[in-house]
N, C-alpha and C positions, 0 to 999 in steps of 0.2 A: 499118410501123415495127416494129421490131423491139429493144425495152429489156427483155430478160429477166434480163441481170448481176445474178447474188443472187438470184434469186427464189426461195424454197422452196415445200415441198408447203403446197399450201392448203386448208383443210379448215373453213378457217370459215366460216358464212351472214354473217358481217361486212358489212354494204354500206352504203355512204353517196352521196348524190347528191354529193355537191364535197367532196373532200378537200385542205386547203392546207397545204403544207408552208411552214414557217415563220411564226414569229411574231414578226416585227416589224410597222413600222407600214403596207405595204403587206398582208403575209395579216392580221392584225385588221382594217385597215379593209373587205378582202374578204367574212371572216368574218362582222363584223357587218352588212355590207349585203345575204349572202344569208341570215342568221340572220332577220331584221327581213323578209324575203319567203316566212318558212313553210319555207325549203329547209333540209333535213338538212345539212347541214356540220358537217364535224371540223376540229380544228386542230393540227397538232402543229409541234414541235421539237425537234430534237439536244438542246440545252442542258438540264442537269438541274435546272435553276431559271432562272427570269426574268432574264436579263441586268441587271446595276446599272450600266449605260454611258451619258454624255450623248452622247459623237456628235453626231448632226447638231443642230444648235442651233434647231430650230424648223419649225414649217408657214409659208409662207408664204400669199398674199392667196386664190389658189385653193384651195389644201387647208384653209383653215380655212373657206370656204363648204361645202367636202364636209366636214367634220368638224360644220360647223351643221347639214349637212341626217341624219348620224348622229345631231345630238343631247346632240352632247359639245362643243360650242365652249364655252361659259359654263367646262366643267370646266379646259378646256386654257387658257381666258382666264384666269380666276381661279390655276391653277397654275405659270404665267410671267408674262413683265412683256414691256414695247413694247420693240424695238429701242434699243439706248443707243447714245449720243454717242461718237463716237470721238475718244480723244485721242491724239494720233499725237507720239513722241520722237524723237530722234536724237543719239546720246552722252549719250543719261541725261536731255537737256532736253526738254519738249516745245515742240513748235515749231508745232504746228496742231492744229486742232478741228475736227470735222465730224461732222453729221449728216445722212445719205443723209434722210431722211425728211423731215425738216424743212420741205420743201416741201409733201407731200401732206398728204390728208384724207380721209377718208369723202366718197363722193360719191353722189348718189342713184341711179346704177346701179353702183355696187361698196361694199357694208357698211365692207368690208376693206380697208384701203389699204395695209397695210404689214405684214412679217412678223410671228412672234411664237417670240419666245424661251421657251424649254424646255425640260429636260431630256429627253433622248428616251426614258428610262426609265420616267421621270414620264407622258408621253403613252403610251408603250404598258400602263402602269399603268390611265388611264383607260380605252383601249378594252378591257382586259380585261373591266374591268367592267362595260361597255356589253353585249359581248359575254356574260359569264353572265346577265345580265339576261335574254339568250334562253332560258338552261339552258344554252349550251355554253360547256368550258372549255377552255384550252389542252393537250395532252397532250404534256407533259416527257418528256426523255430517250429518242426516238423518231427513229429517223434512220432514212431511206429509204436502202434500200440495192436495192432492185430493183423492174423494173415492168416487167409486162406485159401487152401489145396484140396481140392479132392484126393483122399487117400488112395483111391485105386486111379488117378486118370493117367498117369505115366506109366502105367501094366498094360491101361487101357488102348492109350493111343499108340502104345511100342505095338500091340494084336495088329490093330489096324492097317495098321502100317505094313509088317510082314506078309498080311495079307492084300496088300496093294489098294486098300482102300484109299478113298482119297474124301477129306473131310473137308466144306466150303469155312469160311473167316466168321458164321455166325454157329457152325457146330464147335470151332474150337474155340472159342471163347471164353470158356469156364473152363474146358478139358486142361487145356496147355497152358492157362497164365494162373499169377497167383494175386489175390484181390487185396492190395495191404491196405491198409485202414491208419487214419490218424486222427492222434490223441485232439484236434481243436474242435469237432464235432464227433462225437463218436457214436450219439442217435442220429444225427442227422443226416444229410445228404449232402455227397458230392465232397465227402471230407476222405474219399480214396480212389485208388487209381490200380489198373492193372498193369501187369507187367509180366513177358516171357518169363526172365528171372530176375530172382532176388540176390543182391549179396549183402552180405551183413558184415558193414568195416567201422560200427559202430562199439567199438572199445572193450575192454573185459569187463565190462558191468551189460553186455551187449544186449539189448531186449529184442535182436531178433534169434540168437541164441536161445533167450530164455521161451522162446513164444514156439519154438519150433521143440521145447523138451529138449535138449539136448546137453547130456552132463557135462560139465566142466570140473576132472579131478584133478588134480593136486594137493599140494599144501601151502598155507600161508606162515611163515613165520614171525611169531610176534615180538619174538625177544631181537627180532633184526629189522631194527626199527633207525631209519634217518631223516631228517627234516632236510625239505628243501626250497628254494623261492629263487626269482632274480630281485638281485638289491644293486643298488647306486653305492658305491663310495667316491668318497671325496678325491678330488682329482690328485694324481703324485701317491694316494697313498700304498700302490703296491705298482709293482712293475706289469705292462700288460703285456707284454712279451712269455711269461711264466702262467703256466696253472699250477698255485700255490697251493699248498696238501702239508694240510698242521696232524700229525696222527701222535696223540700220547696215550698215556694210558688210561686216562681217565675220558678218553671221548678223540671228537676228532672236526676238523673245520677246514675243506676246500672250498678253492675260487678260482673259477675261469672264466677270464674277460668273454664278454660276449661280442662277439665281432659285430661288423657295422652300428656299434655305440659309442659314445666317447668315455661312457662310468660306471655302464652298465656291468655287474659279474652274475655269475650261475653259482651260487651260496647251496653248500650239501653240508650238511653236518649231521656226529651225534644228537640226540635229543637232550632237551635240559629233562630233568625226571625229579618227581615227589620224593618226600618222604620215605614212601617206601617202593621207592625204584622204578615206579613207573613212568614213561616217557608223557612229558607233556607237550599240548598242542604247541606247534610253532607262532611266534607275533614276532612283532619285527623289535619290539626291547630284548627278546628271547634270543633274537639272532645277536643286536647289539652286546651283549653278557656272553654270547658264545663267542664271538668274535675279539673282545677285550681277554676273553678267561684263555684263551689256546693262541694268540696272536700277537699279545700284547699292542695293537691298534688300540687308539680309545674308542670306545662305542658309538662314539658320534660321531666315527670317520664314517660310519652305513647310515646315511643321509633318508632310504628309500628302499621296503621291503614291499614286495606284491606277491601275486601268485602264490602264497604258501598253503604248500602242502607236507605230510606225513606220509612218508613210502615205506612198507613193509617189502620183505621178501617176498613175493607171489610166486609160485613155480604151478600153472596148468595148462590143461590142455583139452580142448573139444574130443571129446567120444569120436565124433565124425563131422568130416569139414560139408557135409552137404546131407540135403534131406530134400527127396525132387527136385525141385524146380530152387532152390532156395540153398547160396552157398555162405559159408563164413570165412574169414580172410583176416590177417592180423591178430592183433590183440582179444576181438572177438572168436578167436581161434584158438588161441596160443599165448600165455604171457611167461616172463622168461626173467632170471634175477637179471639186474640189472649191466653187471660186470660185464665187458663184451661190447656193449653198444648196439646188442643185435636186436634188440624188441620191435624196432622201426622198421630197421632194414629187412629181418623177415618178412614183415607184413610187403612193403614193395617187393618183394620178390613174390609173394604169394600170388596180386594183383598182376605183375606181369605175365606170370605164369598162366594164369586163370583169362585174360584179356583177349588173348589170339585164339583161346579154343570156345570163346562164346561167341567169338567174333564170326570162326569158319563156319560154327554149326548155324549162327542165325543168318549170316548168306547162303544158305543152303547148301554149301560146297561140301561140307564133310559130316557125318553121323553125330548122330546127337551122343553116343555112345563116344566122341572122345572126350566127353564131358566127364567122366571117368574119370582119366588123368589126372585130374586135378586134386582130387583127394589122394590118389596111388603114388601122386611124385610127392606133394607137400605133407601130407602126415607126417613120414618117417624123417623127412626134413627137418618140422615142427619140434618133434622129436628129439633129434637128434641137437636139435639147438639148445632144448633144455637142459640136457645133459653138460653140453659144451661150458653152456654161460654158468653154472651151479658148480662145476669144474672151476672153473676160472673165479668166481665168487672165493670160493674154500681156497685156492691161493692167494687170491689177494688180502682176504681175511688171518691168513698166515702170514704174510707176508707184511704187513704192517705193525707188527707187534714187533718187530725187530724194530732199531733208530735206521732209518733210508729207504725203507719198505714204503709202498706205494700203490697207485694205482697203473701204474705200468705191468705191473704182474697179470692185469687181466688182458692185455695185446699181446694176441699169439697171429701167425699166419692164418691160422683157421677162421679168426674172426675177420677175415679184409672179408669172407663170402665166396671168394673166386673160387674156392676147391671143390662149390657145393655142388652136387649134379646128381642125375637120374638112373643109373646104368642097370637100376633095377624094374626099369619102367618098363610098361608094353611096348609104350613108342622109341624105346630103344631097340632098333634095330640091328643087328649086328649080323653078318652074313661074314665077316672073316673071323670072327674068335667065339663059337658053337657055343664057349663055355662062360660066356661076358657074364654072367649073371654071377657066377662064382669068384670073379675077381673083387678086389676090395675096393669100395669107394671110399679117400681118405673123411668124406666127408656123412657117407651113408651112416646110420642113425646105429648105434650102440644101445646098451642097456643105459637105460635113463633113469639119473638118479633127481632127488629133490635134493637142496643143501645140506642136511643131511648126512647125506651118503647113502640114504634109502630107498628101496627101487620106488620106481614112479609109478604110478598106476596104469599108466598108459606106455609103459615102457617097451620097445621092439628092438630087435636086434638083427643086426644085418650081416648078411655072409659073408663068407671069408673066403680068401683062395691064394695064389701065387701074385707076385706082383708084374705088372706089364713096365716091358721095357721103356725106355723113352723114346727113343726112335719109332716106334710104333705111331705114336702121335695118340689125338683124343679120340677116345672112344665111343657108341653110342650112348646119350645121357649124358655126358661132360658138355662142362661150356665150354663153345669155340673159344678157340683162343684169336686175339688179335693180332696183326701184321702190319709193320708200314708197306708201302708198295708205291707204284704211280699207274694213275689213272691213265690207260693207253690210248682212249682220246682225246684227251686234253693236254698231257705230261704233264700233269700236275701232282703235288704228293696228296696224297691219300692212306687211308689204313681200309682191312679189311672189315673193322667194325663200323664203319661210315658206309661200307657198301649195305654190308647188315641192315643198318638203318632203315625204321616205318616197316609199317605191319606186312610184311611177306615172309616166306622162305626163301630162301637164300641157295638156289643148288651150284656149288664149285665146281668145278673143272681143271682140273693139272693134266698135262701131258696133252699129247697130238691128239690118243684114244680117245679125250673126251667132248671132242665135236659134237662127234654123230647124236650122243646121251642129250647134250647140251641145247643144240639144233631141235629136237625130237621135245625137250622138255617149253621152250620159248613156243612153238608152236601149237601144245596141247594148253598151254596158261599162262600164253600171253597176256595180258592184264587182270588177271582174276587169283592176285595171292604170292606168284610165285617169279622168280627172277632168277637168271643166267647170271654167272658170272667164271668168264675164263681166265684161269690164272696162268699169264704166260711167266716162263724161264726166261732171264734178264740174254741166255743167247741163245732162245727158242725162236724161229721162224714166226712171226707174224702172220706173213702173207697179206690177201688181202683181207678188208671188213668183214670178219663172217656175217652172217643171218644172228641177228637177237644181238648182235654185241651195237653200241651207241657210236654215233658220231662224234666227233667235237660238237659240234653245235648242240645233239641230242643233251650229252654229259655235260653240256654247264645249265640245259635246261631242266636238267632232275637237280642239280645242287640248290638253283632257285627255288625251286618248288618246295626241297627240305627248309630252306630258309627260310619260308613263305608259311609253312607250314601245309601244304598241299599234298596229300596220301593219297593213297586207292589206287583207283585205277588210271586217274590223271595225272600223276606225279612221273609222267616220263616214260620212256620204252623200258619193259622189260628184263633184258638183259644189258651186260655191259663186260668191258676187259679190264686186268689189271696185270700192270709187270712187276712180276717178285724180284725186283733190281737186285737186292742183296740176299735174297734167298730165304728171309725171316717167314713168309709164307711155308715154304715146303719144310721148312724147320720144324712148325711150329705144327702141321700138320701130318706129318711124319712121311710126307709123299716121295722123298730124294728116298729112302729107306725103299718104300713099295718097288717105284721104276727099278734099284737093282735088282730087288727078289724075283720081279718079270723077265728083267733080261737076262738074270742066273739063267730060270727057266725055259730061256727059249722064247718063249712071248712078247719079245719086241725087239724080233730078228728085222723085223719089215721099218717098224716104230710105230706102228697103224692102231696095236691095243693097248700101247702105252697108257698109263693114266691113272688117274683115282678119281672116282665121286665123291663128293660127301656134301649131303645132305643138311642145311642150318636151320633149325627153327626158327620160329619167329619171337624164341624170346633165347636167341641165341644160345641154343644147344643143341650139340648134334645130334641128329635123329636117323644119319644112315651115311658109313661109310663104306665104300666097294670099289673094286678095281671098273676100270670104266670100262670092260665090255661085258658088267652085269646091269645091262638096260631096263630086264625087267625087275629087278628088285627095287631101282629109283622108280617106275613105275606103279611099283604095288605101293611101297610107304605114300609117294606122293598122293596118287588116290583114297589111301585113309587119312589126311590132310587136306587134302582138297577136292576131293572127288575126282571125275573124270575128264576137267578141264574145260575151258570156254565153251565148248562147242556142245557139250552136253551136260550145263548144269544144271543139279535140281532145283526146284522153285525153295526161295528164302525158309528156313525151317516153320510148323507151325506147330505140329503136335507130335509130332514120333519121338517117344523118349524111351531107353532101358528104362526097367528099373529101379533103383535109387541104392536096392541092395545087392545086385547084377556087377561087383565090383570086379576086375580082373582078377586072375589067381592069385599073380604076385602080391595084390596087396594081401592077400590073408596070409603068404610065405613071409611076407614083411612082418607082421603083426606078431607072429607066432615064434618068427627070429628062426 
């Protein structure tokens, strides 16, 4: 690969293991996730202060479990409010009411049920802070204007490597990092820095996108054109309980109170448009006239217009999320219509996604080769999101042209995030159903259209097969699901996503059978990544403290340390126990189902092989389910995860890379549908 545009002479020892470009809520939550795993990371952005923009209006049900497992959900809860009630006009009367949500609840395998409103300002405010908590801060007014990679050294140092060569910290220097360069001296010196990798979470205008050649197809639509800003109205003049949605025929004019303000609204509207039809720029008398013409408000009840902007339809998508040493993530990735609410919340799931597997391979624990993944899980993702929200756009676009139509039409189940999962992935391991790849993921990526209805250019399709039971439980590539439980040394309640919690794996345990698995796994990676945790039956035999499970004392010492914000390897012993009081664990993991099919069989005549394994990433997805006297298959995944455990690991990665076009099979079976 070859991204040298700009580069200057470089002259500085500057070097950082992950350098992310951009700070929104996809590079902070990257930040903070490899900040919290000991990894060097910088952060910068163009902008010469912190953006004051609401945009996207909230995380939804996935992003806010990845924002509990950072440690900031309470801040982001407390700093918005739940989804509100829509009340939908037509010539100034309202004519219907509706709340998307109204049905759902908290369920014992999802905390979250529904999105949450927020300034997007306000949340990247919190993860700033998250993030200095580590020591690192954002570095303002810093725009990438070059970078470069030797095009053969990740061919090169992958040779070296298979041949057991071993390279000192002044041959790899240039081989394995990439030299980014910025724009405030770009002859000079000492205006760049190197870095293991790059990612690029700097926006769909992305210039480390554009410096790396990498296309971005899609389409932009012109004729689906809205004006939007935050404005102040006068106080009393609409109710803040409601998001108000004027839709006629001649245009259209929503407001939804911006939480933690007292006048503050998120203003979307039709465009005003020329003479001959064309939309014009937004100003704030523009918004006043749009507001009087669809509202009947007088225009000087919007006191205060900022932020304005003009959003078209965008629907693209990166060629490919990585090129060596140098990934892209969010919007610099992928932008998506609007409908949905996903363009955000992708991006944080991109970064969680991507944060634990740059994490294992720069402590040395695991192959640089699971860096893979990260384009083989998120493309088809990417993907398949386009599709979704361009879907969901075309109904709501339908659907408002009738009197009561709305923007409730774009909240389906699909957009809460929680269905999304991998089962196409390498790291889906699957050793009870041969045929996992053929089953359907409701969430895996379809033919992708633009709004339209046109195929996309980047469009994949994903296989199809029989559907699995529900007793079966989640499969490899599904997100774990969540359990309440209590904590067996403390008796305190808890859930199983709090055990989840900070950068490890996570290997379960149900039944008697999975001691020995359990024991064997605390022992091999005791503090380097990976964690026990046994799930007893609320009238299973305890006995006494096994080996890796905590004490009381241990167990309120790890709770402080999440409090505290203390990861790694210091944040507590290893393993730990939980009792599935009412059973919502083995429910939710389909294990009550397993224990009969072994004891059908004969196999827990004794109670000795009872059990199931399953295996949790560290961005909480399953990556390996089995009965638990198959020891060595949690041994093989675990070791392409983490290597070979405490006792023998390799020194912190430096130059051994596949690659770049060494992708797994699957992705090109994805690709080609």
């Amino acid at each position: 690969m070859d991204a040298d545009r700009g580069a200057g002479t470089v002259t500085s020892t500057d070097v950082t293991d992950v350098l992310v470009v951009g700070a929104g809520p996809t590079g902070l939550v990257l930040a903070c996730d490899l900040a919290r795993r000991g990894i060097a990371v910088r952060i910068v952005d163009r902008s010469p202060a912190p953006p004051r923009t609401s945009r996207a209006k909230g995380p939804n049900p996935r992003s806010l479990e990845i924002l509990d497992d950072l440690g900031v959900a309470e801040a982001v809860l407390a700093a918005g409010s739940a989804p509100l009630p829509m009340l939908k006009y037509r010539d100034r009367a309202p004519v219907a009411q509706a709340d998307p949500w109204a049905g759902s609840a908290p369920s014992p395998d999802a905390t979250y049920d529904r999105a949450w409103l927020v300034a997007q300002w306000r949340l990247e405010e919190i993860l700033r802070t998250r993030l200095a908590g580590y020591g690192v801060r954002v570095e303002l007014g810093r725009e990438v204007v070059g970078l470069t990679q030797s095009p053969d050294a990740p061919a090169e140092a992958g040779a070296r490597a298979e041949a057991g060569a071993e390279d000192g910290p002044e041959a790899d220097a240039e081989a394995s990092r990439v030299v980014v360069t910025f724009a405030e001296d770009r002859r000079g010196e000492g205006a760049a820095l190197r870095a293991r990798y790059v990612v690029g979470c700097d926006g769909a205008h992305s210039s480390v996108r554009k410096l790396l050649g990498i296309g971005f197809e899609g389409t932009t639509q012109e004729d689906q054109v809205m004006v939007c800003g935050d404005v102040e109205l006068a106080e009393d003049a609409l109710d803040r309980g409601l998001w108000h949605q004027w839709f006629d025929e001649d245009g259209a004019v929503m407001l939804c109170p911006i939480p933690g303000t007292r006048t503050g609204w998120w203003f979307q509207a039709g465009p005003e448009r020329d003479g001959r039809g064309r939309p014009l720029a937004p100003t704030a008398d523009g918004f006043r006239r749009l507001l009087a013409h669809h509202t009947g408000l007088p225009g000087q009840a919007l006191t205060r217009a900022e932020l304005l902007s003009t959003y078209r339809v965008n629907v693209r998508m990166a060629d490919r999320f990585r090129a060596g040493r140098v990934f892209l993530a969010g919007d610099a990735a992928h932008v998506h219509a609007i409908a949905g609410g996903l363009g955000m919340n992708t991006g944080i799931q991109d970064a969680f996604n991507l944060g634990w597997k740059l994490g294992e391979v720069l402590a040395g624990r695991a192959d640089p080769g699971l860096l893979d993944t990260y384009e083989e899980e998120r493309l088809p993702v990417a993907a398949r999101t386009l599709d979704l929200t361009s879907e969901r756009l075309r109904a709501t676009l339908e659907a408002i042209r009738r009197p009561g139509g709305g923007l409730d039409s774009a909240i389906t189940a699909d957009t809460t995030g929680l269905g999304v999962g991998y089962r196409w992935s390498s790291l889906a391991a699957d050793r009870t159903h041969p045929d996992a790849h053929t089953h359907p993921d409701r969430t895996h990526p379809a033919t992708v259209t633009d709004p339209t209805g046109a195929p996309h250019p980047n469009a994949v399709t994903g296989p199809t097969g029989a559907p699995l039971t529900a007793d079966e439980g989640p499969q490899p590539g599904d997100r774990a699901p969540d359990a309440p439980c209590t904590d067996a040394a403390t008796g305190a309640g808890t859930r199983l996503h709090r055990v989840f919690a900070g950068p490890r794996t996570t290997v379960l345990g149900f039944g008697p059978g999975s001691a020995a698995v359990l024991d064997e796994v605390a022992a091999t990676y005791g503090g380097t990544g990976v964690r026990t945790c046994r799930v007893y039956a609320a009238d299973e035999d305890r006995g006494e403290n096994r080996a890796g499970e905590q004490s009381q004392d241990q167990g309120e010492e790890q709770s402080a340390d999440r409090r505290e914000g203390r990861t790694g390897t210091e944040a507590g012993p290893p393993g730990c126990a939980v009792i599935d009081a009412e059973g919502h664990a083995a429910a939710a993991y389909g294990t009550g189902a397993s224990a009969r099919a072994q004891a059908s069989a004969g196999g827990a005549a004794s109670g000795a092989r009872t059990g199931t394994i399953v295996v949790v990433r560290p961005d909480h997805h399953v990556g390996l389910r089995v009965p638990a006297d198959d020891a060595r298959s949690v041994r093989e995944y675990l070791r392409r995860l983490h290597g070979t455990g405490h006792s023998a690991a390799r020194p912190p990665e430096r130059s051994s890379e596949r690659s770049p076009d060494r992708f797994p099979d699957m992705v090109d079976a994805v690709r080609k549908g």
